[in-house]
N, C-alpha and C positions, 0 to 999 in steps of 0.2 A: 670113783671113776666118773668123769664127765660119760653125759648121755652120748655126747659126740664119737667118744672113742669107744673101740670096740675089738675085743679077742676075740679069734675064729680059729681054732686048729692051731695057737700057740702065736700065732700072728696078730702081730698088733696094727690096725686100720683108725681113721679118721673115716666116719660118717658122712656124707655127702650131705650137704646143706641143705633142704628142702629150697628154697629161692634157685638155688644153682641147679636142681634135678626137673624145678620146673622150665627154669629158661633153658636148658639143653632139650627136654621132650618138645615143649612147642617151638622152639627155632626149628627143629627139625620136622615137624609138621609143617611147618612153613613154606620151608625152601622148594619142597617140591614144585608145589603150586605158583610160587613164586618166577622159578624158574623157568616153567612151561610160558608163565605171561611174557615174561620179557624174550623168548624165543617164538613167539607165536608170530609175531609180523618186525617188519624194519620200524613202524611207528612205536611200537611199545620198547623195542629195546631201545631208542633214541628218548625215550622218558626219563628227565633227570629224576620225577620225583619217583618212580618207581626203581627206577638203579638205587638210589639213596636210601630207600624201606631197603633192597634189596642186600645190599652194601651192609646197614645194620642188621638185619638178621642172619648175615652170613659171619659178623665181629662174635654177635652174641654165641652165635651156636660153635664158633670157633675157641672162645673165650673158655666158656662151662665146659666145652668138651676137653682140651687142653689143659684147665683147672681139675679134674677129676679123673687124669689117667697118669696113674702109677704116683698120686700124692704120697711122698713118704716125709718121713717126719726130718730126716737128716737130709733130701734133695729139697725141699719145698723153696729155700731161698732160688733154688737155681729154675725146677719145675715156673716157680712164678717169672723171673726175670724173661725166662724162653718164652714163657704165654703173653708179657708185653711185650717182646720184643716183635713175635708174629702178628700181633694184632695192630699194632705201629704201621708195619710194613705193609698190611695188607688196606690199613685206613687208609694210609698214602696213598700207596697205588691207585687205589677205590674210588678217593675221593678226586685223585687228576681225572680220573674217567668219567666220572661225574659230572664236575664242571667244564672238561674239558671234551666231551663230544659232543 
């Protein structure tokens, strides 16, 4: 049995990646503080380069969070397809706001 996989109470799981449990704790560290900046005055949130850190650490912590909830071994093609599909949509969006305010 790979290290990755794991029986718990007859249930069988996949392991969370260490890369992936680190980029979900610190995106999430993040955003707070992040947030607060870009809500603190009309000049910070009119910062392209600050929306765009902002923008990326909201993909990432959406990414690892969406990769790591309810992985199972017979959904994972569809679990993945929905976590690109969200993160598409939300680049888009993201990235009009970016360059476009």
């Amino acid at each position: 049995m790979p290290v990755s996989d794991r029986v718990v109470y007859g249930r069988a799981f996949k392991a969370t990646p260490v890369w992936m449990w680190i980029a979900q704790r610190a995106s999430g560290v993040l955003l707070g503080p992040l947030v607060l900046i870009h809500m603190w005055s009309s000049a910070t949130a009119a910062n392209a380069l600050l929306n765009a850190v902002l923008l990326a650490v909201i993909l990432v912590h959406g990414y690892s969070g969406l990769r790591r909830v309810a992985v199972k071994r017979d959904r994972f093609g569809v679990t993945l397809a929905l976590t690109l599909a969200w993160c598409a949509i939300v680049a888009f969006f993201g990235l009009l706001l970016v360059v476009y305010h």
